[in-house]
N, C-alpha and C positions, 0 to 999 in steps of 0.2 A: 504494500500500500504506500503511497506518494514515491514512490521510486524513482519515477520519470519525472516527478518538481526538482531537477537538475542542469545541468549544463552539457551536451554531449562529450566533450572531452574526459569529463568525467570516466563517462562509460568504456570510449573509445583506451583509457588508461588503466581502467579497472580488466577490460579484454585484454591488454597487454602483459599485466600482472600474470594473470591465470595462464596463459598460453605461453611464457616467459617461467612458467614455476614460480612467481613469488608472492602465492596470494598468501601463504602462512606468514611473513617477515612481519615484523611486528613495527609498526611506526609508530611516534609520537608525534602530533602536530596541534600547531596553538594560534590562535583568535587573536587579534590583538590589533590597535590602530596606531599606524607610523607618526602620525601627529596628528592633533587635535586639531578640527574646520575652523578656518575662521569663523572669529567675535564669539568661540567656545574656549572658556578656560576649566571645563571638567566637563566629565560625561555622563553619564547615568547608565548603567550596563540595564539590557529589559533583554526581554526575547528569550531567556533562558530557559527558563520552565518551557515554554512553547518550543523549543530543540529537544528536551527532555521527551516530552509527551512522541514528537518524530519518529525519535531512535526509537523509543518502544515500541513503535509498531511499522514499523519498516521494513518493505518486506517486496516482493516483484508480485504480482498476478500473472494470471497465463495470459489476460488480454493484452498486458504491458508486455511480457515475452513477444506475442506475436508480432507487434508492433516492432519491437527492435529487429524481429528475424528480417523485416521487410525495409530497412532503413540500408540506405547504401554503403553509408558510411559505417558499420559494424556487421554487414552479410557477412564478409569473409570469415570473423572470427564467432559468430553464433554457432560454433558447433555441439554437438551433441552434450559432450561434457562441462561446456563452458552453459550452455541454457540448461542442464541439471544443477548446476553450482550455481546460478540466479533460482532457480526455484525453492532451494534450501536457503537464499539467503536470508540474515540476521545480524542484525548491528550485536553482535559480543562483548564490544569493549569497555574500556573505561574513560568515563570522564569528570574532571575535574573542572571547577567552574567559580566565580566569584556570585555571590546572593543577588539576587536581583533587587536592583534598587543601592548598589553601593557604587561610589565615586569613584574614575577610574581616568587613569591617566596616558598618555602617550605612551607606545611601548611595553605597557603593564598586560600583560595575557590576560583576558577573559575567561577561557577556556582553554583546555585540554583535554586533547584525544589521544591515547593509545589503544590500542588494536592492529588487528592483520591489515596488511596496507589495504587493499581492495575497501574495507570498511570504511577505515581512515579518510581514505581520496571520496567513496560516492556522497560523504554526507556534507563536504565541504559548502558547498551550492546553496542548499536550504541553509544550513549554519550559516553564513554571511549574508542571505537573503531575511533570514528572521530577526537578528542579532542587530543586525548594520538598521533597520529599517523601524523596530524597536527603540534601539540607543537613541538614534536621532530624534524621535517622538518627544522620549522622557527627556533629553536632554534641553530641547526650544523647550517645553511645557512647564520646566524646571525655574527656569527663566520669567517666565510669564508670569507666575504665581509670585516669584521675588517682585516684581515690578507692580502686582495686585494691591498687594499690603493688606491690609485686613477686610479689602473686597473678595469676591468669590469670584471662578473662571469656572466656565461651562466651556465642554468642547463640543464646538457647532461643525467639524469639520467633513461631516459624512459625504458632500454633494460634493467636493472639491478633490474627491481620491478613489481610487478602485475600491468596490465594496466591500470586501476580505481587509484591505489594509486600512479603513475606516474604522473596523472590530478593534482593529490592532492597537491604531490612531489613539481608539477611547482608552484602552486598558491601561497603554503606557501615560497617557496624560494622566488619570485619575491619579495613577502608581506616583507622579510625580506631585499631587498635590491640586489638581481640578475635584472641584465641588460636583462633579456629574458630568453628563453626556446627552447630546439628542438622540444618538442613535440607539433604536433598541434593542437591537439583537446581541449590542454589549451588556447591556446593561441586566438581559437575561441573562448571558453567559457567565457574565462574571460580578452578578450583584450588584453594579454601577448603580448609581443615581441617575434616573432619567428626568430630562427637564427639557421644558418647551411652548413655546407658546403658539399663538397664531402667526401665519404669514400676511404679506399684502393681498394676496386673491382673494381670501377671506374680505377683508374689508372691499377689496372691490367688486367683489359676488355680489354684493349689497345693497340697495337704493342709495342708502345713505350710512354715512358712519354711525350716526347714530345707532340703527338699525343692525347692523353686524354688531356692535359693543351689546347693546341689547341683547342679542342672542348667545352670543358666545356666556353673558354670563348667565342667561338662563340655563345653557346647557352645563357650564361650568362654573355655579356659584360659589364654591371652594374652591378652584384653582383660577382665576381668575387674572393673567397676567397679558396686556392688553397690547400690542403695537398700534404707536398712537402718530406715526409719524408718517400716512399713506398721504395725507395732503396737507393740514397744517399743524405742525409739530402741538405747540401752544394748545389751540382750540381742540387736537385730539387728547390732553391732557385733561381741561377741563370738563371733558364730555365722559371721558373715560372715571373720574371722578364723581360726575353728578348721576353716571348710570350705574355703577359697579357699588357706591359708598363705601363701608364697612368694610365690605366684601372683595375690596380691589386689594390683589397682593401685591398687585406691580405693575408698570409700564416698561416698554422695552422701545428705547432707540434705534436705527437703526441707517441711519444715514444726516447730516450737516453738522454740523460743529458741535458736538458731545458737550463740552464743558459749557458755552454758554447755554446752549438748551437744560442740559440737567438743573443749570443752575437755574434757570428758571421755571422749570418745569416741577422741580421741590416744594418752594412757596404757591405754588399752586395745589399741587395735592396735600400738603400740611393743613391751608388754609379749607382744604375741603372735609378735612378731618379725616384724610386716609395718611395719617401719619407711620406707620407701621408698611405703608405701600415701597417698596424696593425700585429700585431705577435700574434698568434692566441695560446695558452698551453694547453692540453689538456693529459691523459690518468694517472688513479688512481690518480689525487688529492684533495687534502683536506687540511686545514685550516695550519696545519705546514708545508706540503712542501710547501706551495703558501707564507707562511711569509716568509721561507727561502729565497724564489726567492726573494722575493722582498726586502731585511734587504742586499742580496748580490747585488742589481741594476739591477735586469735580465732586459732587454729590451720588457718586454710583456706587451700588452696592452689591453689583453683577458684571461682567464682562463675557460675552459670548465670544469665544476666538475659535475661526472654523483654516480657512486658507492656508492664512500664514503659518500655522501650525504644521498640518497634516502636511502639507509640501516642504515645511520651514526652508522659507523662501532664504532668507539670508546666507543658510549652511545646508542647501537639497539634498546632499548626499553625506554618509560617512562612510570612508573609506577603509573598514578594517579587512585585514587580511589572514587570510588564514595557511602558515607555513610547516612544514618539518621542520623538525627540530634535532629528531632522533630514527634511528632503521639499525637495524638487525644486515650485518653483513658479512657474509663468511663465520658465524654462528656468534658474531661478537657486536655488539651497543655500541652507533657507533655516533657520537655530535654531529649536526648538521647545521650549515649556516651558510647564509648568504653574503657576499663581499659588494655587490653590484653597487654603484653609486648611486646613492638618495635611496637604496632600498634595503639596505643591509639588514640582517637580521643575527639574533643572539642564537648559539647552537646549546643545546639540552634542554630538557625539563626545567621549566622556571617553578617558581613561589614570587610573589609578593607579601614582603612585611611594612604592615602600617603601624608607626612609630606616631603616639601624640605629646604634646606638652601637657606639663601641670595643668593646665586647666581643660582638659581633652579635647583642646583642635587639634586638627590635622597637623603635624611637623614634619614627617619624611615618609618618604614610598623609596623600598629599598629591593629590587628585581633581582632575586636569587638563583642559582640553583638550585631544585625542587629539594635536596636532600641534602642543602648546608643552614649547616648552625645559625637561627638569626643572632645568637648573645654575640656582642662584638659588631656587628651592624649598626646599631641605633642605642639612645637611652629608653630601658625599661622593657618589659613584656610587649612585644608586637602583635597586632592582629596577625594572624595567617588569610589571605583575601581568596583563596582557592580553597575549595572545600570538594570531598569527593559528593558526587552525586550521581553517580551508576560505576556498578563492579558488574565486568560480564554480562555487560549488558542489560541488567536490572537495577530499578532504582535503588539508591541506598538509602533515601527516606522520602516519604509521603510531599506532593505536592505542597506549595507553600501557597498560604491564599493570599488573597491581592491585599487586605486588610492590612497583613504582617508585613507584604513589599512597600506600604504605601507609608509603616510605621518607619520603617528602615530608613524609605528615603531624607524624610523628615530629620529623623535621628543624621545621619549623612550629612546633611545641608547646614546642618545646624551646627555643625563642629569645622564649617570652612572658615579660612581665615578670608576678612571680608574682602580682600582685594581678588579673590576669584569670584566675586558675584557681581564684577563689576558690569554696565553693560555698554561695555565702552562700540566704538565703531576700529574692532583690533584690525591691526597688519596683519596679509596673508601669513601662518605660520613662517615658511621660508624667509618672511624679512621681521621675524621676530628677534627683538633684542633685550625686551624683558620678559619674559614670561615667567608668572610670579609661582608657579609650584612647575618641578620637573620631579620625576622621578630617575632614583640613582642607580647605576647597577655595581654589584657588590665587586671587590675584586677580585677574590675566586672565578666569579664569572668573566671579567676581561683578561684572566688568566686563561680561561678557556678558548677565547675568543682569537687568541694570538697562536694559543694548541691548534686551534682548527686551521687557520690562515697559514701558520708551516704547511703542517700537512695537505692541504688542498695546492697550495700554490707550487710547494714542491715540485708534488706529484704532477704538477700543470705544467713544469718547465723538464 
């Protein structure tokens, strides 16, 4: 099952493997992002659990068999014993992985896979596609809630993304600190708060605004949250007030200048006695217009953010990648790593230890090898950020629910030091010259690093 949510290469590598003898070799390979997107100074790792649930049930169909036997590009090698060894297939391995919802830096492994290569290489594809697409969610949405302040953020993003990555959209934003979703099919999956009110058709279904306000709140006399801004902002405030009374939870914006309207659109509903009514902000925001609103006093006590989010327009893509580290060759473990310019990578099994000061911020990220001592590293008892979460294949403990990801993230955020929450307009990484947290790699490990570069380069002259 989802075997073919991949990249052909994959396959085309995993055929290699097997017809080659080396589907037993045991690889180890790790998740990890070469440098943080611009105007991001941390990450938020998501998409974990949803990799987890993958590998457990990972598996070929005979419709998917069929399917590859007739693809041109893998005819040659679908033979008999190669399509009996996809019928049997089973993700077996181990993975190691940091909590979802913890902060994560340049170069800091998210994950780890050891397993027989063939496993290792076909899950790579999904892993980066749920991981990369996850992080960047929680990471904008993380942002947006900093710049909220003690307003609340709904995410409106459902219409602006593929339908699937919309679920996704909601999860990781809640996980970061939004007050709910419009979409529902999140909010059944995973408990979310759903929130929402009327569109414009509504009001303009209608003879009159009047007439639509009238109705909407006969039909919903307790939920009552009215957009009042289809023709004139003002006048659909007071109308919205003299029809709803009591009973009005809120007005929602939804287009011209936020801050003057709210503000005068407050003394309007106050004065009506719907004091308790919430000011609902909504259309193209993100993280700097909503600081703006709120550094000038806007009277809003909702922010709808759909767009700029789900796409997070500023930073669309995160680039993590997923490399070896480690393989099995001529019956001996052997480091692996990459020398390439601008792409280099660390060879073995990593650890991240997180090192805080007295007062429990953040003060060092220290990128080890998986099986060196952190005492000597850092001042004090280090977190370990990798934890196992499947031996052989099965999990090694019970999903974690979005409640616990969303206490963590919190927890997280809360112990940065504040010049990473800045929301500045940063330099692409590449022409960065302050960047105020890096993470260090230990020197055992740049001892290995120099191990591996004899040996490769050596053997390369």
């Amino acid at each position: 099952m989802d075997a073919l949510r991949t990249d052909l290469y994959q396959l085309t590598m995993a055929a290699g493997y097997f017809h080659r003898g080396m589907q037993d070799r045991r690889a180890t390979c790790e998740m990890f992002v070469r440098r943080l997107p611009r105007r991001r100074r941390y990450l938020l790792a998501m998409g974990i659990e949803r990799l987890v649930g993958y590998l457990e049930n990972l598996s070929f169909t005979e419709d998917e068999i069929r399917y590859l036997r007739d693809l041109p590009a893998l005819r040659d090698a679908m033979t008999e014993p190669f399509v009996e060894y996809l019928r049997r297939f089973r993700f077996r391995g181990d993975v190691a992985a940091v909590r979802e919802g913890t902060v994560v830096f340049a170069n800091e492994p998210l994950i780890r896979i050891s397993a027989p290569i063939i496993e290792a290489q076909i899950v790579e594809t999904f892993l980066l596609s749920a991981v990369n697409h996850a992080t960047m969610i929680a990471s904008k949405a993380a942002r947006v809630v900093r710049a909220a302040g003690n307003a609340g953020v709904i995410e409106f993003g459902t219409r602006r993304t593929h339908p699937e990555a919309a679920v996704d959209a909601a999860r990781a934003s809640y996980a970061a600190g939004f007050v709910g979703t419009s979409n529902v099919e999140a909010g059944k999956r995973f408990g979310i708060p759903v929130m929402g009110t009327a569109a414009h058709i509504w009001t303009m279904a209608h003879a009159t605004e009047e007439e639509a306000f009238e109705n909407y709140v006969a039909t919903f006399p307790n939920a009552s949250i009215l957009l009042i801004d289809t023709y004139d902002t003002l006048r659909g405030a007071e109308r919205a007030a003299r029809i709803a009374k009591d009973k009005l939870k809120g007005v929602r914006l939804d287009s011209g200048d936020l801050l003057a309207l709210s503000r005068a659109v407050r003394p309007i509903l106050d004065a009506a006695g719907c004091t308790s009514a919430k000011i609902v902000a909504s259309g193209d925001l993100n993280e700097y217009k909503i600081e703006a609103l709120r550094r000038a006093g806007a009277p809003i006590d909702l922010y709808g953010v759909g767009t700029d989010l789900v796409a997070s327009i500023d930073s669309p893509a995160l680039g993590g990648v997923y490399k070896l580290v480690e393989i099995e060759q001529d019956g001996k473990v052997v480091p692996i790593c990459k020398f390439s310019e601008g792409k280099a990578t660390f060879p073995g099994p990593h650890q991240v230890y997180r090192f805080v000061d007295g007062a429990g911020m953040l003060a060092r990220d220290v990128i080890a090898l998986a099986d060196e001592d952190p005492r000597g590293l850092g001042e004090g008892e280090p977190e370990v950020l990798l934890v196992p979460r499947m031996k052989n294949g099965a999990r090694t403990e019970p999903a974690e629910g979005l409640d616990a990801v969303r206490a963590r993230v919190a927890r997280e955020l809360a112990r940065l030091p504040e010049a990473l929450h800045v929301l500045d307009e940063a330099p692409p990484p590449t022409e960065r010259t302050d960047e105020p947290f890096r993470a260090v790699p230990s020197t055992r490990l740049l001892e290995l690093v120099e191990d591996v570069r004899a040996r490769v380069v050596g053997a390369a002259t």
